[in-house]
C-alpha beads as a LAMMPS data file, in Angstrom:
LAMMPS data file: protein, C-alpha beads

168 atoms
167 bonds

1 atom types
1 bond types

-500.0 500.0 xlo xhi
-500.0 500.0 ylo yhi
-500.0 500.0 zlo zhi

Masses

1 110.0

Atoms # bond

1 1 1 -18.871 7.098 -75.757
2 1 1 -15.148 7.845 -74.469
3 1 1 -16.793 10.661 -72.083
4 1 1 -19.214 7.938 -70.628
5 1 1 -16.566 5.757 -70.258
6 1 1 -14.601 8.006 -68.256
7 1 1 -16.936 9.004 -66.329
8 1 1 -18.497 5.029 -65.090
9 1 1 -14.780 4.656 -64.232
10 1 1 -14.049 7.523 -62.114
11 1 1 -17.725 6.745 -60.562
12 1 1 -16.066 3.175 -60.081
13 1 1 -13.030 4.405 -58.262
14 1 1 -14.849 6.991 -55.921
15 1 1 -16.825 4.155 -54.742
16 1 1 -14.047 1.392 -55.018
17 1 1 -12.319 3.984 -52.627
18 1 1 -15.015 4.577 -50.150
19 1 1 -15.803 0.978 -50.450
20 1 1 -12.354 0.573 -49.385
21 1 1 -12.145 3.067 -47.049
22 1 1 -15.317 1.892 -45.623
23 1 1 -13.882 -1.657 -44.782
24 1 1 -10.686 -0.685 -43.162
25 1 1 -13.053 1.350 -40.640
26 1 1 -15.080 -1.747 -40.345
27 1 1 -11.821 -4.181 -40.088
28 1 1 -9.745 -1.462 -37.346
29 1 1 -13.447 -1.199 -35.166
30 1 1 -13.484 -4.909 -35.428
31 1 1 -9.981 -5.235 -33.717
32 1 1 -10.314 -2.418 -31.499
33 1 1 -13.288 -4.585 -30.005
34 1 1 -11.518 -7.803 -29.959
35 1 1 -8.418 -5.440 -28.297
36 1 1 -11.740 -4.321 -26.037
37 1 1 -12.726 -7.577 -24.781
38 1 1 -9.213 -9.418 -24.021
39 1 1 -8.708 -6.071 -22.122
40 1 1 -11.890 -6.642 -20.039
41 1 1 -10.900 -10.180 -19.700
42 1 1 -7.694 -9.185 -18.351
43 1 1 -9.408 -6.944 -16.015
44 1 1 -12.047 -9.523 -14.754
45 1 1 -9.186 -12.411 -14.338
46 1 1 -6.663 -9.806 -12.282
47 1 1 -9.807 -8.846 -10.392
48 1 1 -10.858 -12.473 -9.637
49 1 1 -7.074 -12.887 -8.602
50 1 1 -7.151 -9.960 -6.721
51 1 1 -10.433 -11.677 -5.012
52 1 1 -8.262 -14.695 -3.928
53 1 1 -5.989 -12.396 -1.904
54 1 1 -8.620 -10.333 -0.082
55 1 1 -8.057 -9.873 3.563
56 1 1 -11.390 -9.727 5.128
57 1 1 -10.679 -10.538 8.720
58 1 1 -7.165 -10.365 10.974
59 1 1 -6.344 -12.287 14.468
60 1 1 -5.567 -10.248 17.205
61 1 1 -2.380 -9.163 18.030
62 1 1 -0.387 -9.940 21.268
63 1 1 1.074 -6.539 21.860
64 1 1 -1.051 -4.001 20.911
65 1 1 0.470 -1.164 22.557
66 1 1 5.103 -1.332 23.294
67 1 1 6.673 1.904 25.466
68 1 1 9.758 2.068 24.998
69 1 1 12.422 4.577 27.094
70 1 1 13.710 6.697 24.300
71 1 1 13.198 7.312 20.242
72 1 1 14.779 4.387 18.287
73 1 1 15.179 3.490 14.618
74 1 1 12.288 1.751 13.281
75 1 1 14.212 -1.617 12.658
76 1 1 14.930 -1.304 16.673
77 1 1 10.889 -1.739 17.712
78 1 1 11.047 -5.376 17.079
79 1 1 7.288 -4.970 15.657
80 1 1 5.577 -8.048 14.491
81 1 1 6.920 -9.008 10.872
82 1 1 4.125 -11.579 10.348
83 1 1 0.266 -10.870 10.842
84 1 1 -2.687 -13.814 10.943
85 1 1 -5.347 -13.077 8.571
86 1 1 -8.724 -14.427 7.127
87 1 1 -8.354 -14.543 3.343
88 1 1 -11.931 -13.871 1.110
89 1 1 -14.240 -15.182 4.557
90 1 1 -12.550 -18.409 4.892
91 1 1 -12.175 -19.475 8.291
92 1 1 -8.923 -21.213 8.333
93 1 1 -6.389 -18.293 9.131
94 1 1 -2.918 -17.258 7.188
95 1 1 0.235 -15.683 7.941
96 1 1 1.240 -13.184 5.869
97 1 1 4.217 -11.204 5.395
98 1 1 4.061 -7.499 7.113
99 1 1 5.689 -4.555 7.327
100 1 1 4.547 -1.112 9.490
101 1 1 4.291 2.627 8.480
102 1 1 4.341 5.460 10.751
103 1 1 4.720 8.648 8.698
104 1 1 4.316 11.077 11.861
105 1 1 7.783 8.572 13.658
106 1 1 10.482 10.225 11.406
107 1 1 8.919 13.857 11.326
108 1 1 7.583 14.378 14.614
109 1 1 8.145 14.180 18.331
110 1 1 5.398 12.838 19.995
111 1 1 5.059 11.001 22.577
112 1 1 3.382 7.956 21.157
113 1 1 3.217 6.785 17.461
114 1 1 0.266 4.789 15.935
115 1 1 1.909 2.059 13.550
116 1 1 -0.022 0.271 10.345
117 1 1 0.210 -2.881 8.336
118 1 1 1.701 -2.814 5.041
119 1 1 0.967 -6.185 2.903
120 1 1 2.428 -7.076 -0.393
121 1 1 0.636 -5.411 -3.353
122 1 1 -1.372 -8.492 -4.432
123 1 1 -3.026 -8.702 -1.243
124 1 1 -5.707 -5.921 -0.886
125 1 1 -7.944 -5.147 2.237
126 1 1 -11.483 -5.617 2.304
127 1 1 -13.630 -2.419 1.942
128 1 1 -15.842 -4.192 4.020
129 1 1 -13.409 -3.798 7.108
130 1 1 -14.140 -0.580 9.363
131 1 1 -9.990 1.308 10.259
132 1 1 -11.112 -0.103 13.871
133 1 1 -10.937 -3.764 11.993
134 1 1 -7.663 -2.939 10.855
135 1 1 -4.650 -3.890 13.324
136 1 1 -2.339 -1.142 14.932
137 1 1 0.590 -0.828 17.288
138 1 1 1.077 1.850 19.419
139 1 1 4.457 2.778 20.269
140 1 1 4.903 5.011 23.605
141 1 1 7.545 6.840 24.564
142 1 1 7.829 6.948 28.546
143 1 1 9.248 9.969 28.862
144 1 1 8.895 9.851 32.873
145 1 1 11.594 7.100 32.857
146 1 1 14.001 8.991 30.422
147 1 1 12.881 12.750 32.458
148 1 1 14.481 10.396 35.748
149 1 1 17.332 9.033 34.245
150 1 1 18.417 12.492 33.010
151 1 1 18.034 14.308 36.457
152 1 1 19.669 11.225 38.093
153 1 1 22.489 11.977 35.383
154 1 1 22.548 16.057 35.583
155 1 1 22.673 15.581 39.889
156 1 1 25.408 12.921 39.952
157 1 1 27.584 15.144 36.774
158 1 1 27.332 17.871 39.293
159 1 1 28.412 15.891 42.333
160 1 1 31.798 14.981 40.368
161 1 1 32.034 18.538 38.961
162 1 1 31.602 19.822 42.971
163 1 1 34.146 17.341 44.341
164 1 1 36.228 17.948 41.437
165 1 1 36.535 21.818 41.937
166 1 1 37.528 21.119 45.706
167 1 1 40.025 18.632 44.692
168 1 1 41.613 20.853 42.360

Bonds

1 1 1 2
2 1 2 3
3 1 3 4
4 1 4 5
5 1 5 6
6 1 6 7
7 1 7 8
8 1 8 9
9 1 9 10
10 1 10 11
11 1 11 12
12 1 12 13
13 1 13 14
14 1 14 15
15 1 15 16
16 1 16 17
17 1 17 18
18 1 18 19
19 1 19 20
20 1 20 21
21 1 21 22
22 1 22 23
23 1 23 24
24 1 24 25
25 1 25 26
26 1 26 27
27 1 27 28
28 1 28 29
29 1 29 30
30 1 30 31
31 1 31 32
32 1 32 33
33 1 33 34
34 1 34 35
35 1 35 36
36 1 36 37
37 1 37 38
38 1 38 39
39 1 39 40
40 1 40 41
41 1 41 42
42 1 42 43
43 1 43 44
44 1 44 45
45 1 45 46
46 1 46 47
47 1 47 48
48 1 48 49
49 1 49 50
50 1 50 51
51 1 51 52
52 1 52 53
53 1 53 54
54 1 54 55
55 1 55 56
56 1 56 57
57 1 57 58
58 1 58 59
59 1 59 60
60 1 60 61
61 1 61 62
62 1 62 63
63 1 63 64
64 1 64 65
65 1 65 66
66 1 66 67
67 1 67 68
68 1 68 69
69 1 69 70
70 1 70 71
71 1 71 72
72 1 72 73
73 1 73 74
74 1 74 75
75 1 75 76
76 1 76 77
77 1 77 78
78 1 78 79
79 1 79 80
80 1 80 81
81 1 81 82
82 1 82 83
83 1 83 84
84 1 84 85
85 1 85 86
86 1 86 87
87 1 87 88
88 1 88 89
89 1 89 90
90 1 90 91
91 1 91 92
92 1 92 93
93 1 93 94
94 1 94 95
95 1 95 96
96 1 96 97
97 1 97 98
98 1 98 99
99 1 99 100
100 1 100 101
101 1 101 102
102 1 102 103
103 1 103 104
104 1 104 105
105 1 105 106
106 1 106 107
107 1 107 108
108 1 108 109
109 1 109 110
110 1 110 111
111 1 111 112
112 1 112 113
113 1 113 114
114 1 114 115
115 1 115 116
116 1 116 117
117 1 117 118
118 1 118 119
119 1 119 120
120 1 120 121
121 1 121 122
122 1 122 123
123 1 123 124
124 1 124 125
125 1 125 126
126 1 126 127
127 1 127 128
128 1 128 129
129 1 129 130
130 1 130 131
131 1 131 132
132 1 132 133
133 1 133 134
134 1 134 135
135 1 135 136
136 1 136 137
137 1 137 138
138 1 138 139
139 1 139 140
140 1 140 141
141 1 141 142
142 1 142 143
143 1 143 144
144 1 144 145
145 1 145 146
146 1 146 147
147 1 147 148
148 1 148 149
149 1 149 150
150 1 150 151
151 1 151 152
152 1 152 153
153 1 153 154
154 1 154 155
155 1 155 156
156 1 156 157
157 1 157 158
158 1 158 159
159 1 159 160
160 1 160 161
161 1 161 162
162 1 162 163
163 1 163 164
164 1 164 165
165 1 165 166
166 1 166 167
167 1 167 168
């Protein structure tokens, strides 16, 4: 009778144990859903925000294209630091805070420079706008003017440099 005994409670433990072991699986899948959902809810309210700060339309600009005489800093173009957009189809427009991005204007010399909008991260472009949609500024260099005022420079140095010699 002992060996019977011994043996109903070891069955009783193996399956108190997998009985056990069974329900924390249950109880950690349970929470790992629940952790599931409030992520997805998290996701579906940042994307509705994100939906309130769509920009699916801009106003034109009034200077679409600035030549300049000579390569300045950035802060120098005096480029537009507010753009007029249409938020998620609305009519009524907004201003919005912007900032421009030229990655070829402190690399390169070119003779113009194609600028973009920057916007704040929690406003987010329509993929419904084409890149034609999308506003730009063109910065030109007029390197005729700057070509003249060189020469105009070099031939009056070298007027001084003549008289100069003769005076000396």
């Amino acid at each position: 009778m002992n060996k019977k005994i011994k043996k109903s409670f070891v069955v009783l433990m193996i399956l108190s144990l997998c009985f056990s072991f069974s329900f924390q699986n249950i109880s950690a899948q349970t929470l790992d859903e629940n952790n599931n959902e409030n992520i997805s809810n998290k996701i579906t309210q940042s994307e509705d925000d994100a939906g309130n700060n769509t920009v699916t339309g801009f106003e034109d600009l009034e200077e679409k294209i600035i030549t300049i005489n000579e390569k300045t800093g950035i802060e120098k173009l005096n480029l537009p630091n507010k753009l007029y957009v249409y938020l998620n189809n609305k009519e009524e427009k907004t201003s919005l805070d912007v900032s421009w991005e030229c990655p070829d204007y402190d690399k390169k010399e070119l003779s113009s420079y194609i600028f973009k909008p920057l916007f704040e991260d929690k406003y987010k472009v329509s993929p419904e706008l084409s890149k034609e949609d999308i506003p730009t500024i063109e910065i030109k260099i007029n390197k005729d003017i700057k070509t003249k005022e060189e020469n105009m420079t070099r031939s009056t140095s070298s007027k001084y440099k003549k008289n100069a010699w003769y005076i000396q």
